[in-house]
mmCIF entry with sequence, helices, sheets and N, C-alpha, C, O atoms, coordinates in Angstrom:
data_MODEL
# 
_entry.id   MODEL 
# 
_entity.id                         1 
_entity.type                       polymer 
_entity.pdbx_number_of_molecules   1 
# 
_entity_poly.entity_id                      1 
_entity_poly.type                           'polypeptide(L)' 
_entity_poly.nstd_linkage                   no 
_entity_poly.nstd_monomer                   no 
_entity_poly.pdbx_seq_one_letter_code       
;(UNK)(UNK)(UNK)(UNK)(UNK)(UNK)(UNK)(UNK)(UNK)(UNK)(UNK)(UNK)(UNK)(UNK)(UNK)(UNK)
(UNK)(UNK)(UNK)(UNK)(UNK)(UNK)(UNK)(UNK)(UNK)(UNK)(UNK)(UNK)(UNK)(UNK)(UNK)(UNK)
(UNK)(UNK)(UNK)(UNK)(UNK)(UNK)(UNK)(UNK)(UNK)(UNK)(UNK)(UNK)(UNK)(UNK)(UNK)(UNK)
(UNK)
;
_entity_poly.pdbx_seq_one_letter_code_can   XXXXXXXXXXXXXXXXXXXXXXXXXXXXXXXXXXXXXXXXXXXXXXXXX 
_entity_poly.pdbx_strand_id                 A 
# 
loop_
_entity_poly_seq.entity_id 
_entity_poly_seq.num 
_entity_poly_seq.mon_id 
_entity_poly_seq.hetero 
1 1  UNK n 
1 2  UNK n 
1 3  UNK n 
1 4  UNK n 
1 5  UNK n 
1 6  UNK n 
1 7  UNK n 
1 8  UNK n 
1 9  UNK n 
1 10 UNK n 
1 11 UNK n 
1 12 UNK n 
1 13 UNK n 
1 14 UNK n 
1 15 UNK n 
1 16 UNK n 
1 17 UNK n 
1 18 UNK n 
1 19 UNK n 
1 20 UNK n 
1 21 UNK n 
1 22 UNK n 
1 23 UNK n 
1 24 UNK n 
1 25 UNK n 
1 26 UNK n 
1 27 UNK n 
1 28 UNK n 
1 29 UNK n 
1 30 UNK n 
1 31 UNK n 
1 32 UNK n 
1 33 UNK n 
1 34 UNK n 
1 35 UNK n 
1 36 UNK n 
1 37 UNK n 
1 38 UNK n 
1 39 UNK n 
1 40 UNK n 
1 41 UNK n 
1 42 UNK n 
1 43 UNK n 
1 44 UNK n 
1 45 UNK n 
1 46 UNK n 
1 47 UNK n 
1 48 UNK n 
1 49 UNK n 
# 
_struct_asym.id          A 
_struct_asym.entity_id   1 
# 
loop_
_struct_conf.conf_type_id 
_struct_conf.id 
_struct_conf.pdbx_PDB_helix_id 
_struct_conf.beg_label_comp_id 
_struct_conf.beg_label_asym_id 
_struct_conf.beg_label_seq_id 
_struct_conf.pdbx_beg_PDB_ins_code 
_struct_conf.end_label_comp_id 
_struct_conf.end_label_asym_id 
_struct_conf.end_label_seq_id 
_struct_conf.pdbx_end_PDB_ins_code 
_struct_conf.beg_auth_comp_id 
_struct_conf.beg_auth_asym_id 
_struct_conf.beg_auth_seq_id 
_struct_conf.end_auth_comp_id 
_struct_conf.end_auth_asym_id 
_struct_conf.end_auth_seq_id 
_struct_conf.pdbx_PDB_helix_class 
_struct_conf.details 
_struct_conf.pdbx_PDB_helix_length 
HELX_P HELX_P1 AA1 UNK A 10 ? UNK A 22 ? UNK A 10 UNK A 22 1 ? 13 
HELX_P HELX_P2 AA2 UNK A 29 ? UNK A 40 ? UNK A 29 UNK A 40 1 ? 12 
# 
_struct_conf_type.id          HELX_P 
_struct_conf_type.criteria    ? 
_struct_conf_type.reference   ? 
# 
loop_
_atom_site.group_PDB 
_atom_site.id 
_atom_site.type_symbol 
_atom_site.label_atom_id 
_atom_site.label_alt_id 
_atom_site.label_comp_id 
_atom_site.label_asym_id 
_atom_site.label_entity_id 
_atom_site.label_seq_id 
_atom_site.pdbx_PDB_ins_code 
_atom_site.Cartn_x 
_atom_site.Cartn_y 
_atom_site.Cartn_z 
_atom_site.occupancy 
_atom_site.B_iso_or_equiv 
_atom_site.pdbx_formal_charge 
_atom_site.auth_seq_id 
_atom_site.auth_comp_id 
_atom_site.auth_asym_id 
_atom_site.auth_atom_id 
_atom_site.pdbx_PDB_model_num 
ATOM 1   N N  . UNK A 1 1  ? 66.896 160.514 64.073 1.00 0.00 ? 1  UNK A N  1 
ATOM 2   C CA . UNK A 1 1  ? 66.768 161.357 62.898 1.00 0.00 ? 1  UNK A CA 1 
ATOM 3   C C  . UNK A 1 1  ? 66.017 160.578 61.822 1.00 0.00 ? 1  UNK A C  1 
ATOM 4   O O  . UNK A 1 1  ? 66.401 159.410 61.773 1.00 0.00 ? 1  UNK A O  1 
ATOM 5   N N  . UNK A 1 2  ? 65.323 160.798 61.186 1.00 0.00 ? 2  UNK A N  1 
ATOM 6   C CA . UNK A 1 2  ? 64.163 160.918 60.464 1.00 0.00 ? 2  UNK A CA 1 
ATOM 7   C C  . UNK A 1 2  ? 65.075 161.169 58.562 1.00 0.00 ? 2  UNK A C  1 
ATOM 8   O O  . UNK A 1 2  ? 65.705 162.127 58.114 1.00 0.00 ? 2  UNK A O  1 
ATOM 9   N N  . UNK A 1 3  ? 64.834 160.273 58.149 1.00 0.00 ? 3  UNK A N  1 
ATOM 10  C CA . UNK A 1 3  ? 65.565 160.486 56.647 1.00 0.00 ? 3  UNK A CA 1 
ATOM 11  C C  . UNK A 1 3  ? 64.261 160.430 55.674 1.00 0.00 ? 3  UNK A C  1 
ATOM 12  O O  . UNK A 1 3  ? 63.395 159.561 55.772 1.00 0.00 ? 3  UNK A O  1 
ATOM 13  N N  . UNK A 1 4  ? 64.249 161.530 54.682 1.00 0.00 ? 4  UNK A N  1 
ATOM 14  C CA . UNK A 1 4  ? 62.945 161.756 53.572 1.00 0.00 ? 4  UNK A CA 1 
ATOM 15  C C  . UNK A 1 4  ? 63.681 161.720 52.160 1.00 0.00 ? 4  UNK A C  1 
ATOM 16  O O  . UNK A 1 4  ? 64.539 162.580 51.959 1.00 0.00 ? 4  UNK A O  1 
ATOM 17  N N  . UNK A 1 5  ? 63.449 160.936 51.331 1.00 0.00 ? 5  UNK A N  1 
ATOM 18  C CA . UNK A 1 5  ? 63.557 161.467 49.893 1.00 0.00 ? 5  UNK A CA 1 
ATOM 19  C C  . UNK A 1 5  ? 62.345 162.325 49.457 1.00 0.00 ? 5  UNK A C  1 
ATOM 20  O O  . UNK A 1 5  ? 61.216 161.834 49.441 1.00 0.00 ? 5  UNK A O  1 
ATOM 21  N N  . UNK A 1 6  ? 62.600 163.703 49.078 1.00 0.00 ? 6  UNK A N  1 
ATOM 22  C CA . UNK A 1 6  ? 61.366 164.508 48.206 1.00 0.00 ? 6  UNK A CA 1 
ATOM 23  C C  . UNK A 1 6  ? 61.595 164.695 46.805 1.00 0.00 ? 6  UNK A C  1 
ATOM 24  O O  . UNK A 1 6  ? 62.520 164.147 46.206 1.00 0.00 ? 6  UNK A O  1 
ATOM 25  N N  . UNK A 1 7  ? 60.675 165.545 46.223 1.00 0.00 ? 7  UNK A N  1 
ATOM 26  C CA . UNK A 1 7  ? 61.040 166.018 44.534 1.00 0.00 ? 7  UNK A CA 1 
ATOM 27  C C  . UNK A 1 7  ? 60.569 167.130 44.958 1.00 0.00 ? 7  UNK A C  1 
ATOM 28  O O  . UNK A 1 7  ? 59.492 167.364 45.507 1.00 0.00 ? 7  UNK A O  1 
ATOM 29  N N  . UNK A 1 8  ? 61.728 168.056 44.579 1.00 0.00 ? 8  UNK A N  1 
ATOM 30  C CA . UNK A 1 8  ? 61.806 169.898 44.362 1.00 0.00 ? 8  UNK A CA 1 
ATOM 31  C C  . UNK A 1 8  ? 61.565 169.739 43.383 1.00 0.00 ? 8  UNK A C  1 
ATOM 32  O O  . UNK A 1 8  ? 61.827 168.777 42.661 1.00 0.00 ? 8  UNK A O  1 
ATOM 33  N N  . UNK A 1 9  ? 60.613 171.339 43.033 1.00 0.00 ? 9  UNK A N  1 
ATOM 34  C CA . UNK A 1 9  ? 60.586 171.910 41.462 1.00 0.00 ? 9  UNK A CA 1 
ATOM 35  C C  . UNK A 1 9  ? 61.682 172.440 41.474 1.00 0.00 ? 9  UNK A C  1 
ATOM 36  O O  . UNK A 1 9  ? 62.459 172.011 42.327 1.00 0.00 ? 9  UNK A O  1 
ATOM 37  N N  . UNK A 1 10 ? 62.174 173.560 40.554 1.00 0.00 ? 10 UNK A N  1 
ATOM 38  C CA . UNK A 1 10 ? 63.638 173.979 40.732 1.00 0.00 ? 10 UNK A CA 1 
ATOM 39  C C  . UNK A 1 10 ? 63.562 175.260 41.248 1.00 0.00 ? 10 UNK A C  1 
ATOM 40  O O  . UNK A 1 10 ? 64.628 175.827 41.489 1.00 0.00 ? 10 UNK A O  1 
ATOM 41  N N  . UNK A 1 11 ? 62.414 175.888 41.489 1.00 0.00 ? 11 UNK A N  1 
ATOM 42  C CA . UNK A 1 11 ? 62.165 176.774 42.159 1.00 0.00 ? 11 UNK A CA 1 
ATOM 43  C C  . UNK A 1 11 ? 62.423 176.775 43.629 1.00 0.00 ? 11 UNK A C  1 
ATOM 44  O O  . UNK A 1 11 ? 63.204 177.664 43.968 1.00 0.00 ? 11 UNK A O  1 
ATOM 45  N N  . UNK A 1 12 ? 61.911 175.909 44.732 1.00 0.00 ? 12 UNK A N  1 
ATOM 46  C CA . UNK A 1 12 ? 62.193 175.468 45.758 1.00 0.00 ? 12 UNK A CA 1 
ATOM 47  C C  . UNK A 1 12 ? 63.447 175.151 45.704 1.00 0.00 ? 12 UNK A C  1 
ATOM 48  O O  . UNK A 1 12 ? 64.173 176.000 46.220 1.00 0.00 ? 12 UNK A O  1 
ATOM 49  N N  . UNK A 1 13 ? 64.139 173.960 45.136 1.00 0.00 ? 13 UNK A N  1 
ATOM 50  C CA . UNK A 1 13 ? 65.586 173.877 45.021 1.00 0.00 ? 13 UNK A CA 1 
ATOM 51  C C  . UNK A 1 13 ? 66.458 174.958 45.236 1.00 0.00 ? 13 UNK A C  1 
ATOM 52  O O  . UNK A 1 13 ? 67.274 175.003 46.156 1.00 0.00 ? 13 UNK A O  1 
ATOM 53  N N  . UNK A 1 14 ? 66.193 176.293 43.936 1.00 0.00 ? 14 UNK A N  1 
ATOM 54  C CA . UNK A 1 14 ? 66.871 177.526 44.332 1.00 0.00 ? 14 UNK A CA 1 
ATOM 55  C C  . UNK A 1 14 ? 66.670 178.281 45.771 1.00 0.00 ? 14 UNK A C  1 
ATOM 56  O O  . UNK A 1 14 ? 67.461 179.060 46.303 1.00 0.00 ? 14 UNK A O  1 
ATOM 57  N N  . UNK A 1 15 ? 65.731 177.955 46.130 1.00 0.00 ? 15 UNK A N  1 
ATOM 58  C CA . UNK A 1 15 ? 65.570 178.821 47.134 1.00 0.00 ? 15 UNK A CA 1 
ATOM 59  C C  . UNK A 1 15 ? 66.221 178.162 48.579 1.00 0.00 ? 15 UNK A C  1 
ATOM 60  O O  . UNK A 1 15 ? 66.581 178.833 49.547 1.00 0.00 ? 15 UNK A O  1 
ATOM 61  N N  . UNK A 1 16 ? 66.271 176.810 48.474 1.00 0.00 ? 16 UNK A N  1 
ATOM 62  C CA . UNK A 1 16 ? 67.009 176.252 49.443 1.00 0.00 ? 16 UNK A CA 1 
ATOM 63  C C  . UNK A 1 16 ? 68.540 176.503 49.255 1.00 0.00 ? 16 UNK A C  1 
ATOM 64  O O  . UNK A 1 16 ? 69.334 176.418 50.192 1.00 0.00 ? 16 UNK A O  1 
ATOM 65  N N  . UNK A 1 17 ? 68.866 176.792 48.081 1.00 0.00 ? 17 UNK A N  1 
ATOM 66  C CA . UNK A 1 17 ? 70.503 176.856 47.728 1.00 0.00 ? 17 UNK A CA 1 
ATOM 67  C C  . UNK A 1 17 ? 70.653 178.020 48.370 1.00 0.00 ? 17 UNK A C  1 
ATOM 68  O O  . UNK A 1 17 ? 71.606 178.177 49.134 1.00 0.00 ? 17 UNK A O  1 
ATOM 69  N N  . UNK A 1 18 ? 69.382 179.371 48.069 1.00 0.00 ? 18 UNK A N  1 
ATOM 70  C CA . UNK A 1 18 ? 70.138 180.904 48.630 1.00 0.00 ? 18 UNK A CA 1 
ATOM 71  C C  . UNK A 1 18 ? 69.920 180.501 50.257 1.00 0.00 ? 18 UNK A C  1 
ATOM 72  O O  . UNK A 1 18 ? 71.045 180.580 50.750 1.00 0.00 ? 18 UNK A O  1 
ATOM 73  N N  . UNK A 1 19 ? 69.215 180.210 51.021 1.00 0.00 ? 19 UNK A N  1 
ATOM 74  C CA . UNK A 1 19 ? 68.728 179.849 52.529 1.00 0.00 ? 19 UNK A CA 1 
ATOM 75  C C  . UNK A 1 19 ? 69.986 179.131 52.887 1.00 0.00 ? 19 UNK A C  1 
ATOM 76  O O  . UNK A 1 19 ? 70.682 179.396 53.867 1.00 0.00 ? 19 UNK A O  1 
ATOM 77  N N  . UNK A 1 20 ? 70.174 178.373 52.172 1.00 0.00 ? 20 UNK A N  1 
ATOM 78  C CA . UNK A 1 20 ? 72.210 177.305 52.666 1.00 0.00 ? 20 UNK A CA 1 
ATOM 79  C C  . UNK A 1 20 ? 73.230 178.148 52.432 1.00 0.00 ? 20 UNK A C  1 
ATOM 80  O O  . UNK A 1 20 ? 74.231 177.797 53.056 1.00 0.00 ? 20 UNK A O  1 
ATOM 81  N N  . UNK A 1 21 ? 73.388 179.139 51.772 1.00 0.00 ? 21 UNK A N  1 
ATOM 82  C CA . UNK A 1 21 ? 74.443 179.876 51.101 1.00 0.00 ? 21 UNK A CA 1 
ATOM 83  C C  . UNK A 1 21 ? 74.449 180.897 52.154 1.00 0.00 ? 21 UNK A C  1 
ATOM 84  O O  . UNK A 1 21 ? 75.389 180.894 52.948 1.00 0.00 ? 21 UNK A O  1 
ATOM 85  N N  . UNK A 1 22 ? 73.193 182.073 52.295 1.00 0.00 ? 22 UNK A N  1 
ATOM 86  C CA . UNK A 1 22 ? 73.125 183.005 53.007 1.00 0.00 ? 22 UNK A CA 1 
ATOM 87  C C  . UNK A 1 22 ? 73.291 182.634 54.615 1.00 0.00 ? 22 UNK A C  1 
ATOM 88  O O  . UNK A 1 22 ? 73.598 183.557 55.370 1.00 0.00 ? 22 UNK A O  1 
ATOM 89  N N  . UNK A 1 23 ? 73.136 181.579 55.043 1.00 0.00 ? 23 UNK A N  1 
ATOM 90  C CA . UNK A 1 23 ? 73.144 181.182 56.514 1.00 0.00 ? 23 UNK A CA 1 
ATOM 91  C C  . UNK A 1 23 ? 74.604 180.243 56.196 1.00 0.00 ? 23 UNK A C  1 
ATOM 92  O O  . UNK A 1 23 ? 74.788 179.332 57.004 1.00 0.00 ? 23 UNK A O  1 
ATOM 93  N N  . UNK A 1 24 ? 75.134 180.321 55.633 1.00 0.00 ? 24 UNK A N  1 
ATOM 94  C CA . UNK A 1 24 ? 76.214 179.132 55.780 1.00 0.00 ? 24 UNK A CA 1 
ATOM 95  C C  . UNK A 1 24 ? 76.013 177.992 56.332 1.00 0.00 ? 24 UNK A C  1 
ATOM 96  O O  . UNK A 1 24 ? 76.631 177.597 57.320 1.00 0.00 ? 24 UNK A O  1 
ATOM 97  N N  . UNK A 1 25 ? 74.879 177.187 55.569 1.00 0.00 ? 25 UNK A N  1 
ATOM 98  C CA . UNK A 1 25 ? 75.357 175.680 56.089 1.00 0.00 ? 25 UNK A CA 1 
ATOM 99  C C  . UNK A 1 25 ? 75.363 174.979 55.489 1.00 0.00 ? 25 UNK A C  1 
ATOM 100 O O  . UNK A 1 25 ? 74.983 175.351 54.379 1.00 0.00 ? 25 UNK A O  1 
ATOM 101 N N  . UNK A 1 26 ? 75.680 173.698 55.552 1.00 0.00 ? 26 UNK A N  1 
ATOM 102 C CA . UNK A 1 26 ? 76.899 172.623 55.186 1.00 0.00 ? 26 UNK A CA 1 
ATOM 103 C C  . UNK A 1 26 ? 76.157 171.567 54.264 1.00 0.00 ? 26 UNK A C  1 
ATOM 104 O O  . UNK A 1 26 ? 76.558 170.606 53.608 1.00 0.00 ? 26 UNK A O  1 
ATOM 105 N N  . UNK A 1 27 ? 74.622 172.267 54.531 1.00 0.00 ? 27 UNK A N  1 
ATOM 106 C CA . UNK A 1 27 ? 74.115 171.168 53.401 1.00 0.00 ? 27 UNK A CA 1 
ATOM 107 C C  . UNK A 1 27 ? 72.572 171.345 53.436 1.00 0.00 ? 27 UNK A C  1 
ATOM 108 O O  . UNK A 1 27 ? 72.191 172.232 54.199 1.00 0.00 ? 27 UNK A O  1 
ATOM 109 N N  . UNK A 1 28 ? 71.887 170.860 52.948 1.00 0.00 ? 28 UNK A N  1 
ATOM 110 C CA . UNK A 1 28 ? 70.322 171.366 52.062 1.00 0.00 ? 28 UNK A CA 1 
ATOM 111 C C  . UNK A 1 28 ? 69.232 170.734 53.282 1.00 0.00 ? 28 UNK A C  1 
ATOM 112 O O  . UNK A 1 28 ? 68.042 170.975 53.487 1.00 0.00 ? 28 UNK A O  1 
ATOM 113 N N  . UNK A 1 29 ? 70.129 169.895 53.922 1.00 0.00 ? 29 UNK A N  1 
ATOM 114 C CA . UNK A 1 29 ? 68.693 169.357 55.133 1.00 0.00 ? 29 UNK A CA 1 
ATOM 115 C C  . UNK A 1 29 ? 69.139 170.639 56.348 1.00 0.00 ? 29 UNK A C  1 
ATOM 116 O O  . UNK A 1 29 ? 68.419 171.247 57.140 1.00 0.00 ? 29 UNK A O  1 
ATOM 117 N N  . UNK A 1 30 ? 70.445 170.714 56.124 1.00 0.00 ? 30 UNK A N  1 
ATOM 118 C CA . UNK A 1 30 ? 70.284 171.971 57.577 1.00 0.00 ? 30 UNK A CA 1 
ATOM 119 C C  . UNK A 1 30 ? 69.761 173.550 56.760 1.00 0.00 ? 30 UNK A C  1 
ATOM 120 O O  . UNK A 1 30 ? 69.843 174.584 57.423 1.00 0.00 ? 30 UNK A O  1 
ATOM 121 N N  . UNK A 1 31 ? 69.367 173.591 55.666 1.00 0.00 ? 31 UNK A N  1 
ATOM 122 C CA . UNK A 1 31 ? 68.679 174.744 55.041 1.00 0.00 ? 31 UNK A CA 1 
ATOM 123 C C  . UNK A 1 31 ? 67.408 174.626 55.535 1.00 0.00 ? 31 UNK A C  1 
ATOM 124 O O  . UNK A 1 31 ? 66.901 175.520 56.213 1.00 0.00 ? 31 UNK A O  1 
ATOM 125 N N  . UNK A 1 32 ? 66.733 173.402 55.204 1.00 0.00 ? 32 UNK A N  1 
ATOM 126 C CA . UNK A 1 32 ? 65.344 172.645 54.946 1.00 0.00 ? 32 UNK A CA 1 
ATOM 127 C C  . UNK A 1 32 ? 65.032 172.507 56.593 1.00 0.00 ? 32 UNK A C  1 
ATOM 128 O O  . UNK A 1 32 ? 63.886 172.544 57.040 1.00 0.00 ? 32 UNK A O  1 
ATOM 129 N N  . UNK A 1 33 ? 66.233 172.341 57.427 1.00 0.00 ? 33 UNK A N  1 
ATOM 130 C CA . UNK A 1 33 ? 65.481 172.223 58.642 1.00 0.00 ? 33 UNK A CA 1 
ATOM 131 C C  . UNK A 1 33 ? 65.201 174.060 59.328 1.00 0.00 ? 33 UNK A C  1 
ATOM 132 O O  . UNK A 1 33 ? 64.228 174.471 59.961 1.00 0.00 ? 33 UNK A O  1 
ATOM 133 N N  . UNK A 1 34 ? 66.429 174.810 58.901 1.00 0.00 ? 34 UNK A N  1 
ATOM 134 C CA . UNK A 1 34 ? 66.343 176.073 59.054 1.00 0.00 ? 34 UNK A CA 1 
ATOM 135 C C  . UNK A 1 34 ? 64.886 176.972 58.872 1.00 0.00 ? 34 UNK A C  1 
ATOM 136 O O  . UNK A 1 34 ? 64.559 177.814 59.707 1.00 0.00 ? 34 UNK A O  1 
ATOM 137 N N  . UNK A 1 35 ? 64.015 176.645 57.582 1.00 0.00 ? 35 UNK A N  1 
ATOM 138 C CA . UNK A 1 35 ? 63.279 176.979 56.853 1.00 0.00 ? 35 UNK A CA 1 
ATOM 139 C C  . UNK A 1 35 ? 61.663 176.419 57.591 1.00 0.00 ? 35 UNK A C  1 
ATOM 140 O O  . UNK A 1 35 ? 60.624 177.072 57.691 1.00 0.00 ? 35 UNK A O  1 
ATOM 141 N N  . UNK A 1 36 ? 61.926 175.061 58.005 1.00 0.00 ? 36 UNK A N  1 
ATOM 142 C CA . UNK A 1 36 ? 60.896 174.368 58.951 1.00 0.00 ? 36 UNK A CA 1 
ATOM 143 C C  . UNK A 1 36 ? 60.897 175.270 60.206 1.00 0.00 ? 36 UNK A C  1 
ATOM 144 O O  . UNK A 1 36 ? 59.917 176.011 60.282 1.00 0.00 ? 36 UNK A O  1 
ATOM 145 N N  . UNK A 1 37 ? 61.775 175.354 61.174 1.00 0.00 ? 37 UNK A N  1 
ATOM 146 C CA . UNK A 1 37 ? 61.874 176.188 62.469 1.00 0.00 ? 37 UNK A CA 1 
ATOM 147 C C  . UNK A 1 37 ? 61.442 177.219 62.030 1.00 0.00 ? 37 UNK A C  1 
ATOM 148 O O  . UNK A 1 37 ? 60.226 177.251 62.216 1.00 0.00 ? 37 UNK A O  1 
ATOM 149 N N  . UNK A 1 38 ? 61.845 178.188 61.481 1.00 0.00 ? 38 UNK A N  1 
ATOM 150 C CA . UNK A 1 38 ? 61.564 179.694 61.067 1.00 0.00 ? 38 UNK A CA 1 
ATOM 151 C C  . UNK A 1 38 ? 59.705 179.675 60.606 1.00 0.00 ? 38 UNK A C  1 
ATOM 152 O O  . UNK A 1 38 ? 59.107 180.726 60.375 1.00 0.00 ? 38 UNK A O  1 
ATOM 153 N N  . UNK A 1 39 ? 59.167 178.583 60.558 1.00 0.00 ? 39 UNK A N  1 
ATOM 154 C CA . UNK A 1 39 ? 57.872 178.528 59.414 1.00 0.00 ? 39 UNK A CA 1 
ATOM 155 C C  . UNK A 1 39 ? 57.303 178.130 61.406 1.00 0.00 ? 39 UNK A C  1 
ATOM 156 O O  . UNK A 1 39 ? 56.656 179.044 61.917 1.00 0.00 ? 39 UNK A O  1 
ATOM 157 N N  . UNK A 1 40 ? 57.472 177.352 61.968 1.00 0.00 ? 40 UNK A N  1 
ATOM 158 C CA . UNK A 1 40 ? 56.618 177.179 62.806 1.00 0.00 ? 40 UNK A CA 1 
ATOM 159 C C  . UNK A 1 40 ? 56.992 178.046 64.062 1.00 0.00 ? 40 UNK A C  1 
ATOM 160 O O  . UNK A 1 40 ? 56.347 177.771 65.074 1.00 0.00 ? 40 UNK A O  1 
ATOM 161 N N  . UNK A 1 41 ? 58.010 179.140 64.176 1.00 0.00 ? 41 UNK A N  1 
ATOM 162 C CA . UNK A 1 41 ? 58.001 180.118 65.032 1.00 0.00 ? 41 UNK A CA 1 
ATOM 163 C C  . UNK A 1 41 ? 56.955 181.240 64.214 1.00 0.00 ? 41 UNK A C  1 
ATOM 164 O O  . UNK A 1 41 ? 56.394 181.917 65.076 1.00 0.00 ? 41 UNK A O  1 
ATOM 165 N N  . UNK A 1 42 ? 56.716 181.463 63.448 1.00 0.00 ? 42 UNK A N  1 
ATOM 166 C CA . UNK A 1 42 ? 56.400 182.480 62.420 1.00 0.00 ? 42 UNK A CA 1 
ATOM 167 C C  . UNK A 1 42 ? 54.544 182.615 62.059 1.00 0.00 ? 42 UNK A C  1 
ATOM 168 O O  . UNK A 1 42 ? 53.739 183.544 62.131 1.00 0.00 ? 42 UNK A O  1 
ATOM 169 N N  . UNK A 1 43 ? 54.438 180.902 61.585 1.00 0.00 ? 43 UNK A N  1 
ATOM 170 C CA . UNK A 1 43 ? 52.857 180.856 60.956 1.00 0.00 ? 43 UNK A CA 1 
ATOM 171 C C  . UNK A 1 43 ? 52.249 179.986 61.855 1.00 0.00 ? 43 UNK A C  1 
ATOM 172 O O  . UNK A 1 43 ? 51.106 180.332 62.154 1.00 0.00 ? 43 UNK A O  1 
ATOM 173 N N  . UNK A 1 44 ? 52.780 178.640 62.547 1.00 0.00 ? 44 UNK A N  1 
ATOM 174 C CA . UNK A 1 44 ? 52.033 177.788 63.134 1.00 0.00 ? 44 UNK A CA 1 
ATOM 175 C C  . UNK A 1 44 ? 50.926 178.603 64.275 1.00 0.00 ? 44 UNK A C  1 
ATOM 176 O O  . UNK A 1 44 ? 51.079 179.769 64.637 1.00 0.00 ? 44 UNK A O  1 
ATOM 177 N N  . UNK A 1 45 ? 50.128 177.956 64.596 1.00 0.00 ? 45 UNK A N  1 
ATOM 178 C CA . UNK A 1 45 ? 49.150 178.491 65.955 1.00 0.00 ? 45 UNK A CA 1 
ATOM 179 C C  . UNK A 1 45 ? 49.814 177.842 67.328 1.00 0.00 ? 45 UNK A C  1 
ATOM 180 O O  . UNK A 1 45 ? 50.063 176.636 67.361 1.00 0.00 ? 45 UNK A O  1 
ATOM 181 N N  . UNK A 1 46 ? 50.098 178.735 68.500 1.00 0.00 ? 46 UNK A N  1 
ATOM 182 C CA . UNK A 1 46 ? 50.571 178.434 69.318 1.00 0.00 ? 46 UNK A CA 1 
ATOM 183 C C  . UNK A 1 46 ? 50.074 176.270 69.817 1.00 0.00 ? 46 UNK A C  1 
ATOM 184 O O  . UNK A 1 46 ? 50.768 175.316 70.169 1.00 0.00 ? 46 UNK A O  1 
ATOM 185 N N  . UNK A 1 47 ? 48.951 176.410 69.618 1.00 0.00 ? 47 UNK A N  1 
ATOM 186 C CA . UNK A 1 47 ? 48.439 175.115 70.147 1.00 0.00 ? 47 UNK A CA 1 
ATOM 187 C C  . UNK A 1 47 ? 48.651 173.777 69.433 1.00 0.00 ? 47 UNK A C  1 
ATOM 188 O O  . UNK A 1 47 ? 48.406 172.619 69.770 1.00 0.00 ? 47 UNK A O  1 
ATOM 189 N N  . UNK A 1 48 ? 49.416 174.553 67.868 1.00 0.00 ? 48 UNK A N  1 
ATOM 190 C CA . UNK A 1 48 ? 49.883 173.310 67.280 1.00 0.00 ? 48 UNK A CA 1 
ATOM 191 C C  . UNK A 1 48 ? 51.330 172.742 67.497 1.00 0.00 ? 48 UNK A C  1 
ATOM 192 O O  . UNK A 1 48 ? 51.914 171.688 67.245 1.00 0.00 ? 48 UNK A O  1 
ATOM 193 N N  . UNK A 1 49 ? 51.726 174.351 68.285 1.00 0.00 ? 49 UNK A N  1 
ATOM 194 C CA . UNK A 1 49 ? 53.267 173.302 68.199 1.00 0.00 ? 49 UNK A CA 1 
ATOM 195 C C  . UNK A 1 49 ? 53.650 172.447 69.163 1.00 0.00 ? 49 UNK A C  1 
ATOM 196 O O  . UNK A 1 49 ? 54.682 171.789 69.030 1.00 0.00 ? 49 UNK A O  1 
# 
């Protein structure tokens, strides 16, 4: 596992709080990883993933 410090605006911040809240989980990297999966089933090009 792979550990990142970032800087949210507080915009992003909120939006990771409703994504953790609405999915129930236990904390802001399993939002943030939620949000990653969903982005590369969704927008990536098959050949990048």
């Amino acid at each position: 596992m792979v550990q990142a410090v970032i800087s949210l605006n507080e915009h992003a911040d909120r939006v990771i709080n409703i994504v953790k809240g609405k999915f129930g989980l236990k904390n802001k990297s399993e939002a943030i990883q939620l949000i990653i999966n969903e982005y590369e089933k969704e927008l990536l090009e098959p050949e990048l993933r």
